[in-house]
N, C-alpha and C positions, 0 to 999 in steps of 0.2 A: 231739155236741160237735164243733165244725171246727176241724178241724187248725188253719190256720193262725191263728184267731184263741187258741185256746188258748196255743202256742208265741209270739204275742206281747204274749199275758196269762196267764204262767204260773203255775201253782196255789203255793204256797208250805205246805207241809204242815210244821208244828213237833210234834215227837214228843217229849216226856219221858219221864219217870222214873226212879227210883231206880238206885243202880247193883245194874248186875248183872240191870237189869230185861228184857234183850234188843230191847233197842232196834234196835242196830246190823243187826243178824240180820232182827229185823221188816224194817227197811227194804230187804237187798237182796231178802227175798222181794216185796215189794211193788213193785220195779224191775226183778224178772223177768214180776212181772203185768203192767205194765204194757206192758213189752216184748212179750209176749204179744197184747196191744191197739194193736201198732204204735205206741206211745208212747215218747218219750224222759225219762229224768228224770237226777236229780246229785242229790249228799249233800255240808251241808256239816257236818263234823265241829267240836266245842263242847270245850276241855280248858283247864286252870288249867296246864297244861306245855306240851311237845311231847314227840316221837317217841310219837305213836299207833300200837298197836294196831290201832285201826279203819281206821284212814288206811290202811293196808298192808292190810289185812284187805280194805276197796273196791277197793284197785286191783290185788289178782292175781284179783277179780272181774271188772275192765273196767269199773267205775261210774267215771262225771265224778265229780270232787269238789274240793271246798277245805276249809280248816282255817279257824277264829280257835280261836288258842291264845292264852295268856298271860292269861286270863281269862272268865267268863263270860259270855254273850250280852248282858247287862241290864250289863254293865261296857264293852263291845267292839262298840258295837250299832251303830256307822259302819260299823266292819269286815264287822260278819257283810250290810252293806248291799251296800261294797263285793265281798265276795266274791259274791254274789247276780247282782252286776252281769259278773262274771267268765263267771260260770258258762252266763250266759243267750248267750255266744257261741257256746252247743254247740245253743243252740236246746234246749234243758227243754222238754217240758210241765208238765215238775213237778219243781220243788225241794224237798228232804227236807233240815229242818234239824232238829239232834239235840241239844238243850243239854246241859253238863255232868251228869252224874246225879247232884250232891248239891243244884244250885241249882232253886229255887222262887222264888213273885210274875216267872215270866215273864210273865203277860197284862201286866199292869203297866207292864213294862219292855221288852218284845221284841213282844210281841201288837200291845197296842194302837200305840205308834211304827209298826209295820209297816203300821198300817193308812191310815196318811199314804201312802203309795204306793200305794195301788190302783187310780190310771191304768196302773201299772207288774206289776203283780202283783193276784194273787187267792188270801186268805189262807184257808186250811182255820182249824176245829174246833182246837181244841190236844187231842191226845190222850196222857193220862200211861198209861203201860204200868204195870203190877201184876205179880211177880210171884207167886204165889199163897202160896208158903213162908216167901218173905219178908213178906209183908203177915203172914201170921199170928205173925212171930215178931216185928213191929215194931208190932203193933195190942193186943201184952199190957202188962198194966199195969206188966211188970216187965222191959219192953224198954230197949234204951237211953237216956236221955234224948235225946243228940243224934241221934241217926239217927231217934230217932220221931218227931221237931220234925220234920223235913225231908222223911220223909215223908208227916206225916196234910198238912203243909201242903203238898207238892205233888198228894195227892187233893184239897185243897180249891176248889185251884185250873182242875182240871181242866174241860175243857170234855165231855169221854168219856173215860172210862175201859176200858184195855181191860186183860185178864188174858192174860199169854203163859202159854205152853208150856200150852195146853189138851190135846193128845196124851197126856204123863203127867199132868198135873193137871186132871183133869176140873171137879175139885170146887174151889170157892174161896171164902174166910171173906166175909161179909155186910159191905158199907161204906155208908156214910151218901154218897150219890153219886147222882144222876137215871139218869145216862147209861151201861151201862155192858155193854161187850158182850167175847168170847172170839175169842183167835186162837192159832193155832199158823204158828210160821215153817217149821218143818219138814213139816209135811204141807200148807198153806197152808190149813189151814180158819180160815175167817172172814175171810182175807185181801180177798180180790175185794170184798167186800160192805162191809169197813172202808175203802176206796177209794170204792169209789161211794157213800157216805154222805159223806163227808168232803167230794167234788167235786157234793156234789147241790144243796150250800146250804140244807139246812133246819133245819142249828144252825149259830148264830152261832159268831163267831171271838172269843177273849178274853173272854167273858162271864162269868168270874168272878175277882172282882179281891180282893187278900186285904187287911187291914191284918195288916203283918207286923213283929214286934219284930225290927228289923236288929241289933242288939248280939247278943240271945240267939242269929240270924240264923246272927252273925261268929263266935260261940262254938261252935256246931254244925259249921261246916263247918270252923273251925281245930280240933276234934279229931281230926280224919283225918288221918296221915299220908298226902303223896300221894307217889309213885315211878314216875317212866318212864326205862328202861333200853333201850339199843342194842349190840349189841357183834356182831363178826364170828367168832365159832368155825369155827377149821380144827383137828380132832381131831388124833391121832397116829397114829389109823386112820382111813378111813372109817367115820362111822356114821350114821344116819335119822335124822332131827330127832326123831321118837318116843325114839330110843335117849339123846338128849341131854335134851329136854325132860322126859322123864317120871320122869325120878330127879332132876331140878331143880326141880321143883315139889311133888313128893315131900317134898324136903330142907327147903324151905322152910316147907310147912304145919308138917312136925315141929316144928321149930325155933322157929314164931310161936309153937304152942301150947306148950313147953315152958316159954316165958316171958310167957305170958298176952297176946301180942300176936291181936288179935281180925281176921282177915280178912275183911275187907269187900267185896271184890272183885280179884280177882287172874286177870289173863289175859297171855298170852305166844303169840306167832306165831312160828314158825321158816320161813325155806324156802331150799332151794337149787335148783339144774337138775333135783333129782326130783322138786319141788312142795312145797306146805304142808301144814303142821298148825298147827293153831289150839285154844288148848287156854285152860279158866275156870276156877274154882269161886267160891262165894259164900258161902263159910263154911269154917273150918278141918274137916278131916276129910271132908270134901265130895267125892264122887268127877268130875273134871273131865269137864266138857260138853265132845268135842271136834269139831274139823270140818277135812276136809283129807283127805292124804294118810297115812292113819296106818298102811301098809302098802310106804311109796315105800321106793325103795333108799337103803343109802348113800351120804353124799358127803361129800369131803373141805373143803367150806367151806359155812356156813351163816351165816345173817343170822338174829340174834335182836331181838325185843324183845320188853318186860315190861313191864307198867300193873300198880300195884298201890297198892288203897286201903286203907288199915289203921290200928283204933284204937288207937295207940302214938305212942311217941315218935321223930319222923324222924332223929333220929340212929342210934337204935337201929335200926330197920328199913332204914335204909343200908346199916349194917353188917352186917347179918345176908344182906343181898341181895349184896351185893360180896363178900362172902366167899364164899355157894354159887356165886356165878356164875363166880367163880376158880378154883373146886376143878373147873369141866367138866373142865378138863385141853386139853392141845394149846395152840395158839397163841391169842389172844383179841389182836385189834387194835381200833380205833376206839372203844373203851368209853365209854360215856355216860351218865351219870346224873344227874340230878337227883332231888330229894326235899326236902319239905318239907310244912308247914304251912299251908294257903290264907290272905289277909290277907283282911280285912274289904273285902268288894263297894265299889266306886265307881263310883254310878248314871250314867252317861252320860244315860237318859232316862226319865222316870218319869210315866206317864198315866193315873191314880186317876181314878173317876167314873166318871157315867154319859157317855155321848155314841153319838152314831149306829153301831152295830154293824154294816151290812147292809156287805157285800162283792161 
């Protein structure tokens, strides 16, 4: 592959699935591989809000990146063009875009549109991430309605499937799917070889297109509370973003589960001049996946934020967030939050059928 024609036909790789499914994670191991191969790549980040998580998460990485917030790819699909357009001043070989984790019918919407540009770009395989605990607890007959709609329909759509965290999760439940292969971010197995399949061209891009009920759609993704928080914590003492973080997410799981608030995905990033922590879980009672500094020193001011999806009512799960997040104690300036309800998708672009796949 030549450098420079690559870098001025750069790969566009769209990675889903579900939340919590390790997407984010996937991709910076996948831009230290390629790094590795003297390649350059960017991420751009997919959210129904702002103040990401990921966003802050890429850049004490050192990944190029841009944001469409304020909606979906299949809602914002000029935007996520133009940010395409942004990013390609840093000279990519490879752009990694990550849609929201509850939206599906991307070929549809984001795929196929995208593939109107390929004098400009050369679009990968769409591949939806699985993870293994969750598929099994959203593939039983007596999972949730919504979250199971959203995700057998974004395996339907997938073009490969791939299963994270294979390191602990070896094993993973049986899907109705062609494509479908194991990675781990943390050790990078499977990594290298999901790359050189994706950039080899011998599966199409977009090739499976859903007919998708958009109302039951609108009803699946407005049950999820969604919540993104910012705030600047200066303690009364110094203390380690661990020291802050980890009785704050603590407080919070108790508290959902006390009043039947079901967490779906809840992640929060701290850092100060002694480094990050980055901290998950994907289910109440869940011990958090974390990554960072989780041994750095004290310090007297820290930058937080907090992404969190959950099946409740967003008034309810505001206040129960604003209230833990007052109780850290010390000063808390800049405080930010929104929360709410997703509204019903508004298609910017929609490309059903058959038509010439090849890229």
């Amino acid at each position: 592959m030549r450098q420079d024609t690559t870098i001025a036909r750069p790969w566009v790789i769209v990675v889903g699935g579900f939340l919590g499914s390790g997407k984010t994670t996937l991709l910076l191991a996948a831009a230290r591989e390629l790094e590795s191969r003297g390649m350059r790549s960017a991420l751009i980040m997919n959210d129904q809000g702002d103040l990401l998580v990921d966003t802050e998460y890429a850049a004490l990485h050192g990944l190029e990146h841009g944001e469409v917030t304020g909606g979906c790819f299949c809602c914002k699909f000029s935007e996520l063009v133009d940010v395409m357009g942004q990013l390609r001043e840093h000279s990519p070989n490879v752009i990694f875009a990550e849609p929201v984790g509850s939206c599906t019918d991307i070929s549809a919407t984001t795929l196929r549109p995208l593939l109107e540009y390929s004098e400009s770009y050369r679009l990968a395989p769409f591949t939806v991430l699985v993870d293994p605990e969750r598929a099994r607890e959203l593939l039983r007959d007596d999972a949730d309605p919504s979250l199971s709609f959203l995700f057998r329909n974004q395996l339907q759509e997938a073009d490969l499937v791939c299963f994270t965290k294979a390191d602990i999760m070896p094993e993973y439940p049986a899907i109705d799917v062609r494509q479908v292969r194991q990675v781990s971010s943390k050790t990078g197995q499977g990594v290298a070889a999901w790359l050189d399949e994706l950039m080899s061209g011998s599966l199409s891009a977009g090739g499976e297109i859903l007919t998708i009920d958009y109302e039951k759609y609108a009803r699946a993704e407005a049950a999820l509370a969604w919540l993104n928080l910012e705030v600047v914590v200066e303690p009364e003492q110094a203390l380690s973003g661990a020291a802050i973080l980890g009785p704050l997410l603590d407080k919070l799981d108790a508290d959902f589960t006390e009043v039947g608030i079901k967490i779906v995905h809840l992640k929060a990033i701290i850092h100060s001049h002694e480094g990050y922590l980055k901290a998950a879980i994907c289910a109440n009672g869940q011990r958090p996946i974390v990554d960072g500094a989780l041994g750095a020193s004290p310090a007297s001011r820290h930058h937080l934020l907090l992404n969190l999806r959950a099946l409740g009512a967003a008034t309810h799960v505001r206040a129960i967030v604003e209230e833990k997040v007052c109780k850290i104690g010390g000063s808390l300036t800049g405080l930010r939050v929104s929360c709410f309800h997703p509204v019903p998708p508004k298609l910017e672009r929609r490309i059903p059928g058959i038509q010439n796949l090849g890229v």
